[in-house]
SEFI-201743 format. One record per residue (C-alpha): residue number from 0; residue in three letters; x, y, z. Coordinates in steps of 0.02 Angstrom, whole numbers, plus 50000, padded with zeros to 5 digits. Layout:
residues N
ATOM   resi   resn      c1      c2      c3
ATOM    NUM    ala       X       Y       Z
...
END
This chain:
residues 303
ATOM   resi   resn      c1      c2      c3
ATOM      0    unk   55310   57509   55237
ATOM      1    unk   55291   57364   55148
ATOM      2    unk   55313   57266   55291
ATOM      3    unk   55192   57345   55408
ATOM      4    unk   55070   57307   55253
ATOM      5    unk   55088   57132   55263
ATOM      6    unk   55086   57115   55438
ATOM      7    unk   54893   57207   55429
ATOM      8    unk   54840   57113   55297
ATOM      9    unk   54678   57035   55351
ATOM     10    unk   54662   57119   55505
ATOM     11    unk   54538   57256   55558
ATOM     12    unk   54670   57373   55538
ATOM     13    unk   54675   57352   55362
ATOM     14    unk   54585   57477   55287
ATOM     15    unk   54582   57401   55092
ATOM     16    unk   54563   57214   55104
ATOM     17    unk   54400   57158   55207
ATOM     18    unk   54453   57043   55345
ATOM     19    unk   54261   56937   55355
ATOM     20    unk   54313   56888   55196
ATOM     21    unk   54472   56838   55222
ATOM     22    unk   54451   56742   55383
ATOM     23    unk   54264   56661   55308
ATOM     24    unk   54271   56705   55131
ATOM     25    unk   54101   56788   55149
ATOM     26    unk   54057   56938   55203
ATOM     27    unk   53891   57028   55253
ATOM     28    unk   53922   57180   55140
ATOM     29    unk   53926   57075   54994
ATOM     30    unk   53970   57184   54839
ATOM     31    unk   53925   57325   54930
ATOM     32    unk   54080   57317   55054
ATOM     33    unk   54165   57462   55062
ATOM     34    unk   54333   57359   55092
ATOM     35    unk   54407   57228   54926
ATOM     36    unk   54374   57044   54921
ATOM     37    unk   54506   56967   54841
ATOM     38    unk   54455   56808   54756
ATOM     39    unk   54589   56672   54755
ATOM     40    unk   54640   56595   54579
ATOM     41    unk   54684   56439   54662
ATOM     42    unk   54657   56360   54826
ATOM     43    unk   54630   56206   54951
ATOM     44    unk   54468   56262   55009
ATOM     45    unk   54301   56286   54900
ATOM     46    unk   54164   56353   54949
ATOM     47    unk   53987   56271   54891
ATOM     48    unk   53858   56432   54921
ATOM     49    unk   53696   56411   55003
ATOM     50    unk   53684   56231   54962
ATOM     51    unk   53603   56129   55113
ATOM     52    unk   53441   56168   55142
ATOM     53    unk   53384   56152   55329
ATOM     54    unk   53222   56078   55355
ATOM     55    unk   53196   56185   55482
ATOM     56    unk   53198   56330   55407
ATOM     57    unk   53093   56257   55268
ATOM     58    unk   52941   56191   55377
ATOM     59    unk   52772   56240   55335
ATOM     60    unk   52720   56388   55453
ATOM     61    unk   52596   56326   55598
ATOM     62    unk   52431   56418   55644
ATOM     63    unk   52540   56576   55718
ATOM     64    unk   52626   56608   55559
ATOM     65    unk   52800   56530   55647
ATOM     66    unk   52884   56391   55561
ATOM     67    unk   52829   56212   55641
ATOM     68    unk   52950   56128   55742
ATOM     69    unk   53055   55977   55677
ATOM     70    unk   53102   55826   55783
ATOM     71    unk   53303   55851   55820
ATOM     72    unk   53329   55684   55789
ATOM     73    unk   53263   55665   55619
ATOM     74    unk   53334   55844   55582
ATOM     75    unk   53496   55778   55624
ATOM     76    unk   53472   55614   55499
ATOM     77    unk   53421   55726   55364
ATOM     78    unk   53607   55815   55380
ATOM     79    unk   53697   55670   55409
ATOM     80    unk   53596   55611   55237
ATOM     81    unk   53672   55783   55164
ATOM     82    unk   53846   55778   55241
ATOM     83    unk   53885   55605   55174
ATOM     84    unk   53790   55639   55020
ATOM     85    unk   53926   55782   54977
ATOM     86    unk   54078   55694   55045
ATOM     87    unk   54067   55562   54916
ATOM     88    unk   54035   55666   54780
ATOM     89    unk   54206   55765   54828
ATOM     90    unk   54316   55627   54875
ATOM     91    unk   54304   55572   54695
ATOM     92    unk   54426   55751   54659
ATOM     93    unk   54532   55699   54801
ATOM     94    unk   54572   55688   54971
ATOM     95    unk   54457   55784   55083
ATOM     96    unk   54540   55855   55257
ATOM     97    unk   54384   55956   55306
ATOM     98    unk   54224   55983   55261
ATOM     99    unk   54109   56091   55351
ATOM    100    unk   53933   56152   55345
ATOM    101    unk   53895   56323   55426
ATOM    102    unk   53732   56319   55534
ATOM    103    unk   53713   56518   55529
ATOM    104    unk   53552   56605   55476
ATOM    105    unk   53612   56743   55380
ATOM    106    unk   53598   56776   55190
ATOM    107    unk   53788   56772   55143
ATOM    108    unk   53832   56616   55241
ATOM    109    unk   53641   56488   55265
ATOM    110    unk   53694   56320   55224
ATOM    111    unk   53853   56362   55140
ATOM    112    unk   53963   56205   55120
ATOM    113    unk   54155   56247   55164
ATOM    114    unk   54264   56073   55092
ATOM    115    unk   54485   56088   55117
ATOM    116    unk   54553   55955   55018
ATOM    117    unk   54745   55892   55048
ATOM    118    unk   54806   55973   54884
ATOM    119    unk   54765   56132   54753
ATOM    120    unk   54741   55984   54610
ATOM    121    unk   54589   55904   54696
ATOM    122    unk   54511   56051   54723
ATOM    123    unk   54537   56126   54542
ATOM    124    unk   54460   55966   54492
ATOM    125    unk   54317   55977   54619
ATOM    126    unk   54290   56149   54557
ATOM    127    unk   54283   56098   54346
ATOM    128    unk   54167   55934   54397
ATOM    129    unk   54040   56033   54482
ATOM    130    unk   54012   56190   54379
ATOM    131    unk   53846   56209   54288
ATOM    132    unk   53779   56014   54397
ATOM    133    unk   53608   56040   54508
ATOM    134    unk   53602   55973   54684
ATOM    135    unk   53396   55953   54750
ATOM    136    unk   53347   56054   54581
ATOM    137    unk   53458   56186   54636
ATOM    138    unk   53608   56259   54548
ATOM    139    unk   53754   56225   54626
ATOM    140    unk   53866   56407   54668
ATOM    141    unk   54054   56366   54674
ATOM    142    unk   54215   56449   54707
ATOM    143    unk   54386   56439   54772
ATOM    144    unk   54383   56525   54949
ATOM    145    unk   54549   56601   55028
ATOM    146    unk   54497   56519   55186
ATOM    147    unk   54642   56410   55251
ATOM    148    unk   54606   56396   55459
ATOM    149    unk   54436   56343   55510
ATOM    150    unk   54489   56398   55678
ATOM    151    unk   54526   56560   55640
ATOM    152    unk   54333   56568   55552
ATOM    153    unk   54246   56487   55675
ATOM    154    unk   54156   56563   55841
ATOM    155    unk   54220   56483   55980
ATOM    156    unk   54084   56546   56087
ATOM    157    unk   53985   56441   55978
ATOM    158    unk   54096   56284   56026
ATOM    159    unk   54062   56323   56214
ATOM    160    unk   53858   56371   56189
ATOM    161    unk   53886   56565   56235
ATOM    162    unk   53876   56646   56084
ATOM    163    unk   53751   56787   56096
ATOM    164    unk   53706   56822   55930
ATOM    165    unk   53638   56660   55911
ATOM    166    unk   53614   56622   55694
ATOM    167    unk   53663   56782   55652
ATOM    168    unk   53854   56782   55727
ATOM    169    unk   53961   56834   55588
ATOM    170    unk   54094   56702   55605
ATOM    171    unk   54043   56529   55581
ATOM    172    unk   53939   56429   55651
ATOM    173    unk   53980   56248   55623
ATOM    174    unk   53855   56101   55630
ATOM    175    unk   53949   55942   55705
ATOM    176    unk   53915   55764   55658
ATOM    177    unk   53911   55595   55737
ATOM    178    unk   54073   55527   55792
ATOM    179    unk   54038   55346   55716
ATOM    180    unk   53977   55453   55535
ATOM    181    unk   54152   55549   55543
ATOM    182    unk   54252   55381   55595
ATOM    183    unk   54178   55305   55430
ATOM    184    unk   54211   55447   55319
ATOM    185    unk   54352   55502   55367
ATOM    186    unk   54427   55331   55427
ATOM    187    unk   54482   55302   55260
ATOM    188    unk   54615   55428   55246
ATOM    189    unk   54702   55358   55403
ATOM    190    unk   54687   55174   55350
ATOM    191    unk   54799   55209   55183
ATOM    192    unk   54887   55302   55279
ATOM    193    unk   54956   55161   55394
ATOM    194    unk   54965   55057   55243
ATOM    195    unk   55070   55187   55159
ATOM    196    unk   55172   55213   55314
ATOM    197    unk   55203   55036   55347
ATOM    198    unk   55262   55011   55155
ATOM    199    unk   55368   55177   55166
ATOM    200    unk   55473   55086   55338
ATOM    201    unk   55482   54923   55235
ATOM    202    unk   55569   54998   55073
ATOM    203    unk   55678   55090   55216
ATOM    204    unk   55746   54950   55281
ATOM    205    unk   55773   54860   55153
ATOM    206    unk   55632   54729   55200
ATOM    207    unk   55496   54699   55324
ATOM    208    unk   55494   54766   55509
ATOM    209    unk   55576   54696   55661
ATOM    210    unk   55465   54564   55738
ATOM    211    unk   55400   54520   55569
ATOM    212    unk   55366   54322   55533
ATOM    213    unk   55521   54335   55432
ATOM    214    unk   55635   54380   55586
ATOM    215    unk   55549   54241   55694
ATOM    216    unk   55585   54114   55569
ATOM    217    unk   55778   54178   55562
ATOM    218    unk   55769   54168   55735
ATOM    219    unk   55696   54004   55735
ATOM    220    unk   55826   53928   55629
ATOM    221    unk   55985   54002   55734
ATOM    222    unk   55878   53893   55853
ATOM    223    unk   55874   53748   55740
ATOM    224    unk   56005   53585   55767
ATOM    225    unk   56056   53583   55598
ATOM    226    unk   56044   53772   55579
ATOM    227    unk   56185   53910   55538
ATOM    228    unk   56250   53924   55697
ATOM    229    unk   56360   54056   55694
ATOM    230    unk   56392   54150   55847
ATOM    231    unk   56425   53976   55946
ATOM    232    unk   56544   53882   55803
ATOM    233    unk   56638   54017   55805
ATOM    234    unk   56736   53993   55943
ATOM    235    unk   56761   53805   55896
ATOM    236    unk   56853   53833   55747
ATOM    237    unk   56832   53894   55554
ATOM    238    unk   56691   53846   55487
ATOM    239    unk   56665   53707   55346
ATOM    240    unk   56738   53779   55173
ATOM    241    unk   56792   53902   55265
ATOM    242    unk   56997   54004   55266
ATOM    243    unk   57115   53935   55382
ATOM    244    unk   57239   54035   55455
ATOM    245    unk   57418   54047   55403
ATOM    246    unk   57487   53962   55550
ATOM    247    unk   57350   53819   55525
ATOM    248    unk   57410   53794   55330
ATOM    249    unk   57590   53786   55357
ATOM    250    unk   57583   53640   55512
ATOM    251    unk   57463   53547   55370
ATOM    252    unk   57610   53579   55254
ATOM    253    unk   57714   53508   55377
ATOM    254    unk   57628   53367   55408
ATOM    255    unk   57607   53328   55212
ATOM    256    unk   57803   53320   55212
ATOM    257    unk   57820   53214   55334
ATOM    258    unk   57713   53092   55293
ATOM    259    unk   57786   53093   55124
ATOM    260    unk   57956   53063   55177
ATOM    261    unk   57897   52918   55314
ATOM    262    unk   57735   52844   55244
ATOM    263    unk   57584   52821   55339
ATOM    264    unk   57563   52649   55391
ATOM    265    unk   57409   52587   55289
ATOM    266    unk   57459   52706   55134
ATOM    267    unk   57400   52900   55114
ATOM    268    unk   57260   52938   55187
ATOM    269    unk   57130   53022   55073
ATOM    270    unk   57167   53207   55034
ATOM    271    unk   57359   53203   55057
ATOM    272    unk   57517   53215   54954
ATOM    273    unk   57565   53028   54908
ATOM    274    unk   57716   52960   54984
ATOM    275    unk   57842   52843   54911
ATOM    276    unk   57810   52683   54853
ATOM    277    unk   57858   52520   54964
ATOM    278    unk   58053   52447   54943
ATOM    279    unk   58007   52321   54839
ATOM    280    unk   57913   52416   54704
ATOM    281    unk   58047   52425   54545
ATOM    282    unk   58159   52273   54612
ATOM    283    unk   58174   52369   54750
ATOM    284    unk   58293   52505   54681
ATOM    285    unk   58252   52692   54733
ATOM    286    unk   58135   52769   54624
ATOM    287    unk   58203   52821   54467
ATOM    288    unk   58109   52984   54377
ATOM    289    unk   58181   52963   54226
ATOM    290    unk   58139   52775   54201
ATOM    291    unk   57983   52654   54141
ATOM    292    unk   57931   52661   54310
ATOM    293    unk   57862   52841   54365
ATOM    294    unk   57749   52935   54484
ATOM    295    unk   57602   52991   54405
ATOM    296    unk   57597   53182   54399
ATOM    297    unk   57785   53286   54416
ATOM    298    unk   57929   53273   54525
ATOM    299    unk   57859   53292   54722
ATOM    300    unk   57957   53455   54806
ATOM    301    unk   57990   53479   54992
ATOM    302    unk   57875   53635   55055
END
């Protein structure tokens, strides 16, 4: 049972909750719905009621009583004006993923504001900055909304210019702004994005990204005469301070001995063992350890 609840839940089937108000968080009916609106305590998504106020609909009625017409194109400056108007104001709560103004001509839903920010804090925050403030002399009506899916709440007969009931559709009816108006608004979000994004791979690889300038210059340097050349002294031999092998330290061993024994013509060279002295060093007797004569340092062993 409880299952089959939930899966209803929102949905003309259900008898108790009233799905307009789920799917648009306003509904017709108002309190007079037969059906439960259940308010959200917290949400994403507030909803600013009745707050733009179309020019159109405000014009000064002509000679036949009808409202004049408005020029479309300064119509559509005077929402733009609103739309970025609003945006600021809420992007100092947070980040802002949608905002949306409903174009309908109804009572419950005329120029209410619908704004989704990235996170429940922003839009707690929104919600405490703008209770009891005036927008155009007007008090501003705020609440959290349950709605979560602009797609699900808007009329996509609208979208395609086939919707029937023209203002008075009860889904929404959303008025669209100017690409190069949304790329400056909303640009923002994407540019720290990047930034983030870029920082984010940088601390992952434990410094900047292949093809930085710091690669090229490591590169540049392998390249280098007097660089670290690696890969190509390898082969060569070990490198300068580097560990021979065993094989390499005993022939040098070997080769210390010997010359010890025989002497280098010329003396030592520099860096090996000393060999013995010349015949006629100490009246030419063999050297004697124990007398006035000695080798600096102790006795010299065979390796």
């Amino acid at each position: 049972m409880a299952e089959h609840l939930a899966s209803i839940f929102g949905t003309e089937k259900d008898r108790v909750n009233c799905p307009f108000y789920f799917k648009i968080g306003a509904c017709r009916h108002g309190d007079r719905c037969s059906r439960l609106h259940n308010k959200p305590t917290i949400s994403q998504t507030l909803l600013l009621q009745n707050m733009y106020q179309n020019p159109a609909l405000n014009a000064p009625p002509g000679p036949d009583g009808l409202p004049m017409p408005i020029d479309a194109r300064q119509s559509q400056e005077h929402f733009e004006d609103f739309y970025e108007d609003i945006f600021e104001e809420l992007a100092k709560f947070g980040e802002i993923e949608n905002l949306n103004v409903c174009d309908n001509l109804a009572d419950h839903m005329v120029g209410s504001v619908y704004v989704k920010f990235s996170d429940e804090e922003g839009a707690a925050a929104a919600l405490q900055g703008l209770q009891g403030r005036f927008y155009g002399g007007r008090p501003i009506q705020i609440e959290f909304s349950p709605v979560t899916d602009f797609r699900e709440a808007t009329c996509r007969q609208y979208e395609e210019n086939t919707c029937t009931r023209g203002g008075y559709c009860n889904f929404m009816h959303l008025r669209p702004i100017s690409r190069d108006l949304r790329k400056a608004l909303f640009g923002r979000y994407k540019r720290k994005e990047r930034v983030e994004d870029d920082r984010r791979d940088d601390r992952g690889r434990g410094g900047p990204r292949p093809g930085g300038r710091d690669d090229f210059r490591d590169r540049r340097r392998d390249r280098s005469p007097g660089g670290d050349r690696r890969g190509r002294d390898f082969e060569r031999g070990p490198r300068r301070g580097g560990r021979e092998s065993s094989a390499e330290r005993r022939a040098r061993i070997a080769s210390w001995n010997a010359e010890r024994d025989t002497g280098p013509p010329g003396g030592a060279p520099n860096g090996s063992l000393p060999g013995p002295p010349p015949a006629s060093y100490n009246g030419g007797a063999p050297p004697s350890y124990g007398g006035s004569a000695q080798f600096p340092g102790p006795p010299q062993q065979r390796y």
